[in-house]
N, C-alpha and C positions, 0 to 999 in steps of 0.2 A: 504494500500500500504506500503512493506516496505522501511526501511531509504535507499537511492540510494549507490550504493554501488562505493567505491570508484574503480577509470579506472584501468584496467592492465596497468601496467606501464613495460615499457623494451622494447629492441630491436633485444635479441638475441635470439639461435634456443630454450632455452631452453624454454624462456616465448611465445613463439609461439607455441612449442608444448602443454603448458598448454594452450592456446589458443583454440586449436581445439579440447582439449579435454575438455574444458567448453563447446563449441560448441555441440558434442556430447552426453554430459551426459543432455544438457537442451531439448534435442528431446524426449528423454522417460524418463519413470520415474523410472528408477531403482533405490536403494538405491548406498548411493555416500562415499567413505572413502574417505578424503583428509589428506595424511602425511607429515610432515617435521619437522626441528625444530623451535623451540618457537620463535616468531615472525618475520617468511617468508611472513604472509599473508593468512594464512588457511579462516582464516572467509574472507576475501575480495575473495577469489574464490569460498565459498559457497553462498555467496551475489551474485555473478556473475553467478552460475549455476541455482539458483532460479530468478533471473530477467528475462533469459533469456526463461525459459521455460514456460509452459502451465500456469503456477503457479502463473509466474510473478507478477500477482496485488493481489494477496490473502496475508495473511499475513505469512511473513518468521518470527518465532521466536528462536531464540538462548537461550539455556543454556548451563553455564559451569559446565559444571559436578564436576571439580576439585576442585570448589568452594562453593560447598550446602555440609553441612553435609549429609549423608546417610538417617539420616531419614528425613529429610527435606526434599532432592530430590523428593523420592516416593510420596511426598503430593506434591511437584511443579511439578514434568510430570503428576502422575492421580489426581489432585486432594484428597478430604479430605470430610466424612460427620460429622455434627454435632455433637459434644460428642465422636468423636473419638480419642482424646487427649486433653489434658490439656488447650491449645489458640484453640480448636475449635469449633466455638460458632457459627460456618453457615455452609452448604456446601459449600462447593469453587471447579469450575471446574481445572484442570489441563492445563499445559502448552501445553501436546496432545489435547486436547480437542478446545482450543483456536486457536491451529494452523490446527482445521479443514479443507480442503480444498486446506489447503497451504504445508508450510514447515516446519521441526524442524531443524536444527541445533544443533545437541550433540557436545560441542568441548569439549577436553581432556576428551574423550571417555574412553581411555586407564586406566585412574584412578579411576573408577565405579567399586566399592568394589563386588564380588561378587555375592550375592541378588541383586543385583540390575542389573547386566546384566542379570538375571535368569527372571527376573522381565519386562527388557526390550525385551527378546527376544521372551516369551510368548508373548507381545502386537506385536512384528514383524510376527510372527507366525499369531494372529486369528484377528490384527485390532482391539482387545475390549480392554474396561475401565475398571480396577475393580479401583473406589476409598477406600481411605486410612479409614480401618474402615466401608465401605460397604460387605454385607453377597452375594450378588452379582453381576456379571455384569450389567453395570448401559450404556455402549454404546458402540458402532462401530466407528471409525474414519476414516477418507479417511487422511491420513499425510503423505508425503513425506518426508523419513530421509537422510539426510546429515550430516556424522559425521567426528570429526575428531581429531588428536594425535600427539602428538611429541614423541612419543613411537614407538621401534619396538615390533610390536603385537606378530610376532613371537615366540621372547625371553619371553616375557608374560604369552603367551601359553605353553613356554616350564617350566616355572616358575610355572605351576599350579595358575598364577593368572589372565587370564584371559581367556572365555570361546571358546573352538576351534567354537563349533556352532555358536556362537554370530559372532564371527571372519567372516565368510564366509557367516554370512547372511547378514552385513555390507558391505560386502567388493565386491559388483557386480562391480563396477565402480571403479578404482583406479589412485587417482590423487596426485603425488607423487611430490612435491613443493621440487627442492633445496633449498640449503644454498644460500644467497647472494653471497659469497667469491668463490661459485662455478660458478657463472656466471655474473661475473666482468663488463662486460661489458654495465650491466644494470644500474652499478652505477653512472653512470653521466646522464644518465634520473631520476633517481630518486634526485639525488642531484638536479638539476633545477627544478623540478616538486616541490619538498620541497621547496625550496628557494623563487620562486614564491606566493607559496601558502601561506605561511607564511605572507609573505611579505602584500600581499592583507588582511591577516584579522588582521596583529596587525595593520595596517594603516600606511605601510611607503614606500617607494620604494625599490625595491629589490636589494638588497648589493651585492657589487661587489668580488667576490674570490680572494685573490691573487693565481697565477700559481703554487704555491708551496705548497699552499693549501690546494688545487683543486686535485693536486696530491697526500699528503699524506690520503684524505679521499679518493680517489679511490684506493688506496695500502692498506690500513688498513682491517683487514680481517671480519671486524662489528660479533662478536659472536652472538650477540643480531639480529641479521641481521635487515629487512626492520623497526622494532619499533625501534631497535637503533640507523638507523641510520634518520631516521621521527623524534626524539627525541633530537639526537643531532645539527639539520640543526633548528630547532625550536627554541633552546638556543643563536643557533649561529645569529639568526634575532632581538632575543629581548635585547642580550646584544650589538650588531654591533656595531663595529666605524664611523665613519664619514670616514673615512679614509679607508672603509670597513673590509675584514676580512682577516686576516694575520695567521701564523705556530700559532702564538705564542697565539693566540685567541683560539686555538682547543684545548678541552680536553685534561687532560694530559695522559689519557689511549691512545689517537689515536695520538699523536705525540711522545708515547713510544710504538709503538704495539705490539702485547701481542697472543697470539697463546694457544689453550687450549691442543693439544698435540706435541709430536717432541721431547720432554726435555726441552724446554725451558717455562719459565713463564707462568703460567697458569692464568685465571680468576681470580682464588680465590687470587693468586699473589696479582693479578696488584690491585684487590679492598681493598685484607689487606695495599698497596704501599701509595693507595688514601686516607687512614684514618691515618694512621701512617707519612706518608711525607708530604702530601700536604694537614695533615687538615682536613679533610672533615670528615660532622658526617655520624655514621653509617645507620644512617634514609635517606639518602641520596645516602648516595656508594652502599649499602647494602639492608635494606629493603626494597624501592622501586622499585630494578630492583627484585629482589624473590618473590614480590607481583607481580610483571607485565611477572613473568613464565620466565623470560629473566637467570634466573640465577637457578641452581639444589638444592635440599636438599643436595648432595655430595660437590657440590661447599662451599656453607653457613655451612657446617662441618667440612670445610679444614681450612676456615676461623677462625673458632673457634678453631681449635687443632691450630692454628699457633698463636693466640691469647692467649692460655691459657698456651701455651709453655713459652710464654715472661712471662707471670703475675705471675709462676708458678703453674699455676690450680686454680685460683683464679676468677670469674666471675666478682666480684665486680671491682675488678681493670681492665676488661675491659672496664667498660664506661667511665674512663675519656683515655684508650688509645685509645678507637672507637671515642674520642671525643661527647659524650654525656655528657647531663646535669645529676647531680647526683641524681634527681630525676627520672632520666628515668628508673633504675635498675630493679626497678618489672616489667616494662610495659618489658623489654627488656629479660627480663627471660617469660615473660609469652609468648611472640612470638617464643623463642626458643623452650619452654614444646609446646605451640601448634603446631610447627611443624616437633614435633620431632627429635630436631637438639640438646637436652641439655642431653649433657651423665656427669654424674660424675664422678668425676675426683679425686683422690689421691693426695693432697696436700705436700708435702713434711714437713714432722717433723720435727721442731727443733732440734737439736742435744741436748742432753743430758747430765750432769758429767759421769755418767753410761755409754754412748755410747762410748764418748770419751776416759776413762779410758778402758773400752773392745777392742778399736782401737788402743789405742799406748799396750795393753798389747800382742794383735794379730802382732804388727809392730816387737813387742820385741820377739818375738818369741818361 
C-alpha cells in the first residue's frame, strides 16, 4: 500500500477543477502528465490519482528523474544484471518492474536527457524490460505512468530537447496545477491546515496569528508556492511566542515581498538581500531552496554574477560575503561545477607603471 497521500486542500474553482479531474483520470488508466511550477503539489495529485483508482492498494513508486545521474537512472527504472558494470555484483530488478501492477511516478520528467526518453518510450511503446547489460528482453510489465514537470514541454520540443513522440504518449490526460498566487484564495486553508498540523506533531497548541499577519502571508505572492509556504508556517510553530505570532516574526522575504517579474526585485534579489543584510549563510538562503527545485539554475547564476560583481570576480571572497565558514570554499565551488552554475570570470588586473605611464601619455595627447 502506498504512503497516504496528503488531502487536496482549497476552496476555490480552481482546486475543484483539479478535483474532478483527479476524479477522472482514476477511472481508466490512461497515462497522466501533471504540470506546474516547482512546489504547487505535482506528487500530492499523483498520490491522489493512484489512491483513487483500480490501482489504489498496489504499490505507487516515484522517481525523480532530475535527480539520478543518466546512467544511474537506466539501472533504477530497468534494472541491472550481474557484471554489467563496475558495483554490479547481482541482478537487481528495476523501479518498472517493482511497480508491477501499480504505479510509477516520473516527476521532472522534462529533465530526462535524451537516451533516456528514447529509452523510456520504447518501454511505453511494447510494456518490456531490457535490463542494464542484459543481451535480451528479460519481461513484460503491467505499470501505470504518471508523470510530471515544471517545464513547458512545448519550448523543449521546440529546443530539440525533448522528444515530440514521448511528449504525446505522456500527455493522454492533462493536469495543469497553478501557481499558489494564482488562486489566492486557497491560502488561508492552507495557512490553518499548516498551523494545525504542525502544531499536533511538535507537541504544543496551535498559535495564534496576529490580523496583520495573517494578512501579509495571504498578500505575499509564495514563488516557492504550496513547499514554501508548508515551510514557512513550520518555522513559524517551532520558533512561536507565547505571545503568539506577530509582522515582525515573518521572514524577512514575506514582510519585504518580492515579485520574480514586472521590474521590480526578483528572487535572486531578495536571497542575495538575505545573505548580505540580514546575515544569513548561503547553505540556508540558497542551497537548500535549489536542492528542494524551489529556486532555477538562472536564478542561482544571477546570484553569482551579483556576487562576483561586489568581490570583483573573485569566488573566494564570496564565502565570507555569503556568510560561510572559510572552510566551506571547495564544498561550495564543487556544488557550483556540479551544477553548472561556475563560469569564469576575468579578474581585473592591477594596474601597472606601464599602464599608467601609457594612460597619462594617451591623456596628454
Amino acid at each position: 500500500m502506498s504512503e497516504q497521500a496528503q488531502p487536496l486542500i482549497g476552496s476555490g474553482a480552481a482546486i475543484r477543477a483539479i478535483d474532478r479531474e483527479i476524479d477522472y483520470a482514476a477511472r481508466i488508466d490512461a497515462k497522466v502528465l501533471i504540470t506546474g511550477e516547482s512546489g504547487v503539489g505535482k506528487e500530492i495529485i499523483a498520490r491522489l490519482v493512484h489512491e483513487r483508482s483500480r490501482r489504489g492498494r498496489t504499490p505507487l513508486v516515484a522517481v525523480n528523474c532530475a535527480g539520478i545521474p543518466d546512467a544511474l537512472l537506466e539501472s533504477a527504472l530497468f534494472g541491472h544484471v550481474k557484471g554489467s558494470f563496475t558495483d554490479a555484483h547481482r541482478d537487481r530488478l528495476g523501479l518498472l518492474e517493482l511497480a508491477h501492477r501499480g504505479t510509477i511516478f516520473l516527476d521532472e520528467i522534462g529533465e530526462m536527457s535524451l537516451r533516456m526518453q528514447a529509452l523510456l518510450l520504447r518501454f511505453l511503446e511494447h510494456g518490456e524490460i531490457q535490463r542494464v547489460g542484459a543481451d535480451r528482453l528479460l519481461a513484460r510489465v503491467d505499470v501505470r505512468v504518471l508523470a510530471a514537470t515544471n517545464r513547458n514541454l512545448l519550448d523543449r520540443i521546440a529546443s530539440k530537447d525533448f522528444r515530440e513522440d514521448l511528449y504525446y504518449r505522456i500527455n493522454v490526460i492533462h493536469i495543469p496545477i497553478p501557481p499558489l498566487r494564482a488562486r489566492r484564495e486557497d491560502i488561508p486553508v492552507f495557512i490553518r491546515f499548516f498551523l494545525q498540523s504542525y502544531a499536533e506533531r511538535h507537541g504544543g497548541p496551535e498559535p495564534e496569528l496576529a490580523p496583520d499577519a495573517f494578512d501579509q502571508l495571504v498578500s505575499y505572492d509564495w514563488p516557492g508556492n504550496v513547499r514554501e509556504l508548508k515551510n514557512a508556517i513550520e518555522r513559524l510553530v517551532v520558533r512561536r511566542s507565547s505571545g503568539g505570532i506577530a509582522v515582525s516574526d515573518l521572514p524577512a522575504e514575506i514582510r519585504r515581498p518580492i515579485r520574480r517579474t514586472g521590474g521590480g526585485p526578483t528572487v535572486a534579489d531578495a536571497l542575495f538581500e538575505r545573505m548580505t543584510n540580514d546575515h544569513e549563510s548561503f547553505w540556508s538562503a540558497v542551497h537548500e531552496v535549489f536542492l528542494a527545485r524551489d529556486l532555477t539554475r538562472a536564478d542561482l547564476r544571477a546570484i553569482m554574477r551579483r556576487g562576483l560583481a561586489q568581490t570583483g570576480g573573485n569566488y573566494k571572497a564570496l564565502v565570507p560575503l555569503f556568510n560561510m565558514r572559510s572552510g566551506d570554499y571547495r564544498r561550495f565551488l564543487g556544488f557550483l561545477r556540479k551544477h553548472d552554475c561556475y563560469e569564469r570570470v576575468e579578474r581585473a588586473r592591477p594596474a601597472t607603471v606601464a599602464d599608467e605611464s601609457l594612460r597619462l601619455k594617451s591623456y596628454d595627447g
